[in-house]
C-alpha positions in Angstrom: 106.3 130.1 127.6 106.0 126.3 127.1 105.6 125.9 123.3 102.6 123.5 123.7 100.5 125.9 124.6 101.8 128.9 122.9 100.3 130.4 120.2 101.3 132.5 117.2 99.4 135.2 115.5 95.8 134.9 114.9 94.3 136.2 111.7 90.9 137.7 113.1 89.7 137.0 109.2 90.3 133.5 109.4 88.8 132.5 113.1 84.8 132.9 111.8 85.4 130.3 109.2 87.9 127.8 112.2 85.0 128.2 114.2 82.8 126.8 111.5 84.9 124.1 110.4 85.6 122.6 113.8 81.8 122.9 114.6 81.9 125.5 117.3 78.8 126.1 119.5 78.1 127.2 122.4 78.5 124.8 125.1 75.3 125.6 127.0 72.5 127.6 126.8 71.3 128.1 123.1 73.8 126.2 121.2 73.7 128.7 118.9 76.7 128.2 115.9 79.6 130.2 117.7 81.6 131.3 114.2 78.5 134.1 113.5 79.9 135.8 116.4 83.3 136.4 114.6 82.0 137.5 111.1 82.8 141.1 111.7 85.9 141.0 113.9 86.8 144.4 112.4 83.5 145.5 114.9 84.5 143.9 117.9 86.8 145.4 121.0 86.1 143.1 123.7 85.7 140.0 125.1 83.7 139.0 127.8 83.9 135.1 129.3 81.3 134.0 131.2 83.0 132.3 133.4 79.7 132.4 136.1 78.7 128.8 136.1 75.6 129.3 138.5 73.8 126.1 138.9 74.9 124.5 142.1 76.2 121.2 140.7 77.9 122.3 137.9 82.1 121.8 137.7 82.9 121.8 134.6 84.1 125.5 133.5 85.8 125.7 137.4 87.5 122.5 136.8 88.5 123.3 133.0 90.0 127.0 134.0 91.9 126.1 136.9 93.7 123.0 134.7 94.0 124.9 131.5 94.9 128.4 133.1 98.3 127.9 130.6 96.5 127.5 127.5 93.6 130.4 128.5 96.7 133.1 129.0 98.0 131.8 126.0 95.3 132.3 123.6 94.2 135.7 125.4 97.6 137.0 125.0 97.7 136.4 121.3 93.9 137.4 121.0 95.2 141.0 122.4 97.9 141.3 120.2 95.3 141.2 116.7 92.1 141.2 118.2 91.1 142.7 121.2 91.9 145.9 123.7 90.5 144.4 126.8 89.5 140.7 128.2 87.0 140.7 130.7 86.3 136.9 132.6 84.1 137.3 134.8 83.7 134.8 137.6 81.7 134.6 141.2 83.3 135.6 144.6 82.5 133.0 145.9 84.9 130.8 144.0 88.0 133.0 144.8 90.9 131.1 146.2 89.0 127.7 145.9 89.0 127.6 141.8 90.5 130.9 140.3 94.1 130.8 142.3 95.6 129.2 138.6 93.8 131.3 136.5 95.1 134.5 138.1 98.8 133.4 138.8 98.7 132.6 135.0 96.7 135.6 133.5 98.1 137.9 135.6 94.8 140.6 135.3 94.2 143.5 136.5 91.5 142.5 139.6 87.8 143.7 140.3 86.2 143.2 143.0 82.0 143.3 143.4 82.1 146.8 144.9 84.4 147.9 142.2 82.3 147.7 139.5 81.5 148.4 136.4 84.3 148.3 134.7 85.2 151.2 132.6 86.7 149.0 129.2 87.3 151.7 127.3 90.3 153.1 129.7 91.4 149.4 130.6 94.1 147.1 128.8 94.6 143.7 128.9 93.0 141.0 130.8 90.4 142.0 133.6 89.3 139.5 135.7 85.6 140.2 137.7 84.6 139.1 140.5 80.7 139.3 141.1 78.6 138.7 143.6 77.2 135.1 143.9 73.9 135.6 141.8 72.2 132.8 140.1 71.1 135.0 137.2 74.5 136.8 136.8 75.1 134.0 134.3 72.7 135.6 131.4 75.4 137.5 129.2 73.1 140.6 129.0 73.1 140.3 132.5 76.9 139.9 133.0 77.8 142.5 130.5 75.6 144.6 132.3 77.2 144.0 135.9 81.0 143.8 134.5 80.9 146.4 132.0 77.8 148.7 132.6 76.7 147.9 128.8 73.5 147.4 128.5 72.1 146.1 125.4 68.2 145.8 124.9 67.2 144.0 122.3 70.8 144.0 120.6 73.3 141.4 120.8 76.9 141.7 122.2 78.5 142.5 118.8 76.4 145.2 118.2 78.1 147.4 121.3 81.6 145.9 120.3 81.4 142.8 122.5 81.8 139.2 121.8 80.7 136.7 124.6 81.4 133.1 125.9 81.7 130.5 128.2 84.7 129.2 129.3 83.8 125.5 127.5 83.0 127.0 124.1 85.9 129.6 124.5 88.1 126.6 125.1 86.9 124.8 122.1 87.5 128.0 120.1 91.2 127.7 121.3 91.2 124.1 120.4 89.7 125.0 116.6 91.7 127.9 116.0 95.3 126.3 117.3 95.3 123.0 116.0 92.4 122.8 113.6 90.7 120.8 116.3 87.1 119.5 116.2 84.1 119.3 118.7 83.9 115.6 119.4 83.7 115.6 123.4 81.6 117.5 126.0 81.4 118.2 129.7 78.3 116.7 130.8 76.7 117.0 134.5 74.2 114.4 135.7 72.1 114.6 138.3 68.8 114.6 140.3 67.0 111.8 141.2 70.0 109.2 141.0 72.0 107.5 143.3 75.1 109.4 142.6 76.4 113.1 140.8 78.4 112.7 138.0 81.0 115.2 136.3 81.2 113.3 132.9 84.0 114.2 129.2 81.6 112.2 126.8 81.6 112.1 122.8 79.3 113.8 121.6 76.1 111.9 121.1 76.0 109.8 124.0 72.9 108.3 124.4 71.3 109.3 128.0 71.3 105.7 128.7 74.9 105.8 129.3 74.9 108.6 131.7 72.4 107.2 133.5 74.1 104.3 134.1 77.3 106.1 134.7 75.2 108.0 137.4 74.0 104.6 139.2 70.4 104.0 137.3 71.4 100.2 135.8 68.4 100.3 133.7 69.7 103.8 132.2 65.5 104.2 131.6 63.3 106.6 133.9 59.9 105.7 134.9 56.4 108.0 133.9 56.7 109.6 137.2 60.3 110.8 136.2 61.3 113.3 133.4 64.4 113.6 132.1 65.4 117.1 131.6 68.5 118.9 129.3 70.2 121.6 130.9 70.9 122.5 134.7 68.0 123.0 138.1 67.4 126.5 137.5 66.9 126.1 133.9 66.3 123.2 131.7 63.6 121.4 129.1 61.8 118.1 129.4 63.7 116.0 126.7 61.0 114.0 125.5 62.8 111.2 123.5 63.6 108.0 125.4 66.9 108.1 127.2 67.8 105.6 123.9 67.0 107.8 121.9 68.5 111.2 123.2 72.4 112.0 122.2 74.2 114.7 124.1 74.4 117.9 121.9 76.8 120.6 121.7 75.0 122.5 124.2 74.3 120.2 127.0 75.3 120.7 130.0 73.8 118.4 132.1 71.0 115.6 132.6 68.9 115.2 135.4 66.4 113.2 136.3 63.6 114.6 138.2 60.5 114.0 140.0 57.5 114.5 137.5 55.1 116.4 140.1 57.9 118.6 141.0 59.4 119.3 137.3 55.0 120.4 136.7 55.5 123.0 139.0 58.6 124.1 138.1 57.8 124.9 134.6 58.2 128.8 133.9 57.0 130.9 131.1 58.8 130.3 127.8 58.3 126.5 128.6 61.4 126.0 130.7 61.7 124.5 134.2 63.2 125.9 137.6 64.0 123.4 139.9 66.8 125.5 141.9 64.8 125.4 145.1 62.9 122.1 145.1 66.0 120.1 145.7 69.3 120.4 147.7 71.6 120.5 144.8 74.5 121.5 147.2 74.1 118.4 149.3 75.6 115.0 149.4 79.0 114.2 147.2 79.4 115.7 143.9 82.0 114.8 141.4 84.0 117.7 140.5 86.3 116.8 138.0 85.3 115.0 134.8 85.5 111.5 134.0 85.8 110.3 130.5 83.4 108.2 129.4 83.9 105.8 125.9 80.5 104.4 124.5 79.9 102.2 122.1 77.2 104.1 120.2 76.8 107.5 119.6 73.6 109.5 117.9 75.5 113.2 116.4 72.5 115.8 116.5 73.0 117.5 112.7 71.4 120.8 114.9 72.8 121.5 117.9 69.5 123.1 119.1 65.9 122.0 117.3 64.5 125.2 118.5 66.5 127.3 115.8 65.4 125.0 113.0 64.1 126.9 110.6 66.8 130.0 111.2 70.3 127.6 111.9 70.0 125.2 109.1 70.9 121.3 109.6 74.2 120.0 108.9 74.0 118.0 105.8 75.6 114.6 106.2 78.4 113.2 104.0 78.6 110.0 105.3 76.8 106.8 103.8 75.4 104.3 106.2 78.2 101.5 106.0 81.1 104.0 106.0 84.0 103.4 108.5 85.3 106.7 110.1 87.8 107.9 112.6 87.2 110.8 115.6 87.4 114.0 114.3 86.3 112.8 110.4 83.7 115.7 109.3 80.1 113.3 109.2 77.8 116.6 108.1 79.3 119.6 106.5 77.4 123.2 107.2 74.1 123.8 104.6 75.3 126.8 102.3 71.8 127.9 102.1 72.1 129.6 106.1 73.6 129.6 109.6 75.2 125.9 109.8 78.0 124.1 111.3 80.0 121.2 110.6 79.6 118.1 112.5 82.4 115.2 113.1 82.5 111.9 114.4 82.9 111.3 117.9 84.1 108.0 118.0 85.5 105.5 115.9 83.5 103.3 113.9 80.6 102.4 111.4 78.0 104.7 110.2 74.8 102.3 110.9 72.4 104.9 110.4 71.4 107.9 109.0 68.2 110.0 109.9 66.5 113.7 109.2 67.9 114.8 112.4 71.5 112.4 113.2 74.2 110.3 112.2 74.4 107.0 114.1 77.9 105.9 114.5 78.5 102.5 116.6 82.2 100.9 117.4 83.6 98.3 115.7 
């Protein structure tokens, strides 16, 4: 195997605290600091990858898996050697033949098909790959685990029935901080809605939504009252209520869209969050489905990857002084040892121009 992407053995003891370092969290969804998921590797069998990606104009995981199938069979090889008995991705029918052909050529799985399922883990070895049907909500992990594996889990998370789960972006960025020491500095970010063009968008983290607006055709990168600006993807996102200014991609965002105010009202769901899925055609017009990188010249780094755990995920506490020069990848905010915490790095190079309760400002010199 081509020693760029091959890997060596993994020391399940070391991977909670790699995790942590490189500021590993999930790429979408809660956000939630991905090393707690490894603190008792000793308890863990399998792996599930969530490899759904359900919203209509999402590309990113597809995209990322099909041109990183190398690296994927890689890592899962050496994860089955000291960690696991059985790795389960598990993907949609739908994108058979059309985004999966690398992924199984290089993985070389045993294959499920929809009408196969569950699979039984416990008699399996190796890497399984799933194919669901094309369901929107397959893309919950309880659900997934549930439809893959039969396991249901209640109230219980993964780990407690001897699972650990991911998406394909934050399982990536595992890879990344457990090969090279490697740092979350860049995500995938989808932008759409109410814009003159989709975008598929690699941006440092922190990117103001100004610049993806603009990327996406809005040359003002502001929305009007009658417009909200909304984190996350049609069938479930949040009103970001910042200014575009004022709003820096976080770990877990996975897209921004712009949508109409009247029909965002009516969309919103109990537990606050939005469905949009079938006020628009998401599946229409010309989507970009591979990402383009994107350089800003500001960035604003979120110390907590999601506000809605404050209080039970602590803040990154910076260690950067406003006026301090630093290079991509530097550490900016190391984890609080008081709880749950990651680190955070710089995304860009630059100055640190600003530092506030809730993010380091960083802008290019």
């Amino acid at each position: 195997m081509d020693d760029t992407v091959a890997f060596g053995e993994i020391d399940p003891a070391t991977i909670a605290d790699a995790l942590q370092s490189a500021g590993v969290a999930g790429a979408g969804g809660a956000g939630f600091p991905s090393y707690v998921k490894w603190q008792s590797p000793e308890d863990v069998s399998y792996l599930l990858v969530n490899h759904q990606e359900s919203e209509p104009n999402y590309y990113a995981d597809k995209w990322l898996a099909r041109n990183r199938a190398a690296e994927f069979a890689s890592f899962f090889e050496a994860l089955l050697n000291d960690v696991f008995d059985v790795i389960v991705v598990g993907t949609k029918e739908r994108y058979r033949g059309v985004w999966t052909d690398e992924l199984e050529s290089a993985l070389e799985p045993t294959v499920y098909e929809a009408a196969d399922l569950p699979v039984d883990a416990t008699t399996e070895r190796g890497v399984v790959l799933v194919y669901t049907p094309n369901v929107y909500t397959y893309s919950e992990e309880s659900v997934l685990l549930m439809v893959c594996a039969g396991v249901q889990i209640g109230d219980d998370l993964p780990t407690d029935h001897g699972w650990i789960v991911h998406n394909t972006e934050s399982l990536y960025n595992a890879l990344q901080a457990i090969r090279r020491e490697t740092p979350v500095t860049r995500k995938f970010v989808h932008v759409d809605g109410e814009l003159p063009r989709h975008r598929c968008l690699d941006v440092p983290i922190g990117t103001p939504a100004t610049v993806l607006l603009e990327a996406a055709g809005l040359d003002s990168g502001e929305v009007g009252d009658d417009r909200v600006l909304a984190d996350g993807g049609p069938g479930w996102c949040y009103e970001i209520h910042e200014r575009p200014a004022a709003f820096g991609v976080r770990k877990r965002t996975n897209a921004v869209l712009v949508l109409d105010r009247d029909i965002a009202t009516d969309g919103v769901q109990d537990g606050g969050y939005i469905d949009v899925l079938d006020a628009y055609d998401w599946e229409g017009g010309g989507h970009e489905t591979e990402p383009t990188a994107i350089h800003p010249d500001m960035v604003r780094i979120p110390l907590l990857t999601n506000a809605a755990y404050e209080g039970f995920v602590r803040p990154s506490q910076p260690t950067v002084e406003t006026g301090q020069r630093v290079l991509v990848g530097d550490v900016i905010a190391a984890p609080d040892p008081e709880g749950l915490s990651n680190a955070q790095h710089a995304s860009i190079d630059g100055e640190v121009v600003d530092l506030t309760e809730t993010h380091v400002v960083i802008e290019r010199r």
